[in-house]
C-alpha positions in Angstrom: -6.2 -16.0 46.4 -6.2 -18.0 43.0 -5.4 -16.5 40.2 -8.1 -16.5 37.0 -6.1 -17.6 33.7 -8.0 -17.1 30.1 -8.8 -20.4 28.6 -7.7 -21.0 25.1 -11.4 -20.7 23.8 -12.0 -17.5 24.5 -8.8 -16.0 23.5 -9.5 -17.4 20.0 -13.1 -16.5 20.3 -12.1 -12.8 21.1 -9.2 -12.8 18.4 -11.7 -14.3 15.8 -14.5 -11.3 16.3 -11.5 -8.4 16.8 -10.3 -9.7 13.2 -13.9 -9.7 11.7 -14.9 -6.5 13.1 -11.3 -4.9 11.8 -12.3 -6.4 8.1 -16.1 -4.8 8.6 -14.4 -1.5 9.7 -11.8 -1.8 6.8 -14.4 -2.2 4.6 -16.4 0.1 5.3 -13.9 3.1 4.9 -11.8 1.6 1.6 -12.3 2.4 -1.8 -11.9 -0.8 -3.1 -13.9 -3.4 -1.4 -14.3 -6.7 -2.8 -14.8 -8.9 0.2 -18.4 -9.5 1.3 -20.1 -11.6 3.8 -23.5 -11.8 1.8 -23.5 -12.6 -2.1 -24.1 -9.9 -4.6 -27.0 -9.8 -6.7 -25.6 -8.2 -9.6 -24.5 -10.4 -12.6 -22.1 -9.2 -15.3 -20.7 -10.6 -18.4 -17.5 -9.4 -20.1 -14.9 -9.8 -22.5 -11.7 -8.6 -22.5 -9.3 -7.9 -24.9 -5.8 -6.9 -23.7 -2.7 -5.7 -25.2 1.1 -5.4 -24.1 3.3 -4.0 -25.9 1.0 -3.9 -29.2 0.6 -7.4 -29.2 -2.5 -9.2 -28.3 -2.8 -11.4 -24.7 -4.4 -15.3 -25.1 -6.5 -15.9 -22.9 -4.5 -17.8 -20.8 -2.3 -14.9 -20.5 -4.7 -12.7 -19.6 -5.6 -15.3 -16.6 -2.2 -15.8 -15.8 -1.9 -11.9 -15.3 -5.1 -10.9 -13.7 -7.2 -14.0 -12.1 -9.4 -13.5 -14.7 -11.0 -15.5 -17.6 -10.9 -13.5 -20.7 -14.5 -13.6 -20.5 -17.4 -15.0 -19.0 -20.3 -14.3 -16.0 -19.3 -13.1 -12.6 -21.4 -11.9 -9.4 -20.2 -8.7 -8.4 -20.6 -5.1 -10.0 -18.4 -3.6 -13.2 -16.5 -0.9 -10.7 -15.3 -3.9 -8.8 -13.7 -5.9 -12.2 -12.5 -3.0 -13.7 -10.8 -2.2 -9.7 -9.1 -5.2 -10.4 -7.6 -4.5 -13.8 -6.6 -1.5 -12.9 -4.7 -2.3 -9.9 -3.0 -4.8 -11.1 -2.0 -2.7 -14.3 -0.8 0.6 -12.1 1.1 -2.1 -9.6 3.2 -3.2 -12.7 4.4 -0.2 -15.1 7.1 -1.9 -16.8 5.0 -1.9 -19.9 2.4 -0.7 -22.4 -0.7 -1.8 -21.6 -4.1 -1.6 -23.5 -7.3 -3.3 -21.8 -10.7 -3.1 -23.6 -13.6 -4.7 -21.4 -16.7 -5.0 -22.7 -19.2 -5.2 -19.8 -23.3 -5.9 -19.5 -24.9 -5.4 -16.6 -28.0 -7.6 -15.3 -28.6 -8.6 -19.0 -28.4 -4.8 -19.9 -26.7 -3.8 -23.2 -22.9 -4.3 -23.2 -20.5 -1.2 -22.6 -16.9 -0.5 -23.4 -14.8 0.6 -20.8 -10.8 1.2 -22.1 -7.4 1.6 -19.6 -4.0 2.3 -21.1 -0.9 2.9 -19.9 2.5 3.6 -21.4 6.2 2.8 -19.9 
């Protein structure tokens, strides 16, 4: 009697669909989802304008702290930037934050959306 051993291909194969169908299923039930296999047809452009501690961010500040450009064009809807700003703001409380971003959507007229949060 031999004995049948896995070959190395399809013990990655089967590792490589578990992982994506774990990401789909992960997905599916989380609140914030920013990963997608297809890209997204909404278009937004924003500014933002953020404040710690009363004084004003530069831009590269504001990049350095959220992976974001203080303003510009991205493919994805508003809830998902504003998802970001506000994680990253409730992850780190150990100041006063003030974000103002100013959002259009799919050349729509531009909106203010504000987050603050105090030490």
């Amino acid at each position: 009697m031999t004995r049948k051993t896995w070959p190395l291909g399809e013990i990655l194969a089967a590792l490589l669909v578990s992982a994506q169908l774990a990401g789909i299923v992960e997905g599916r039930f989380s609140r914030e989802s920013f990963w997608s296999w297809a890209p997204h047809d909404t278009i937004i452009q924003y500014r933002l304008r953020v404040e710690k501690d009363g004084r004003q961010l530069t831009p590269r500040e504001i990049f350095e702290r959220y992976g974001l450009r203080s303003g510009g064009r991205r493919y994805e809807p508003a809830e998902d930037l504003i998802a970001v700003l506000r994680i990253r703001d409730e992850r780190e409380r150990s100041s006063d934050m003030r974000v103002t971003a100013t959002i259009s959507t799919d050349g729509g007229p531009f909106r203010t959306w504000r987050w603050e949060t105090e030490d």
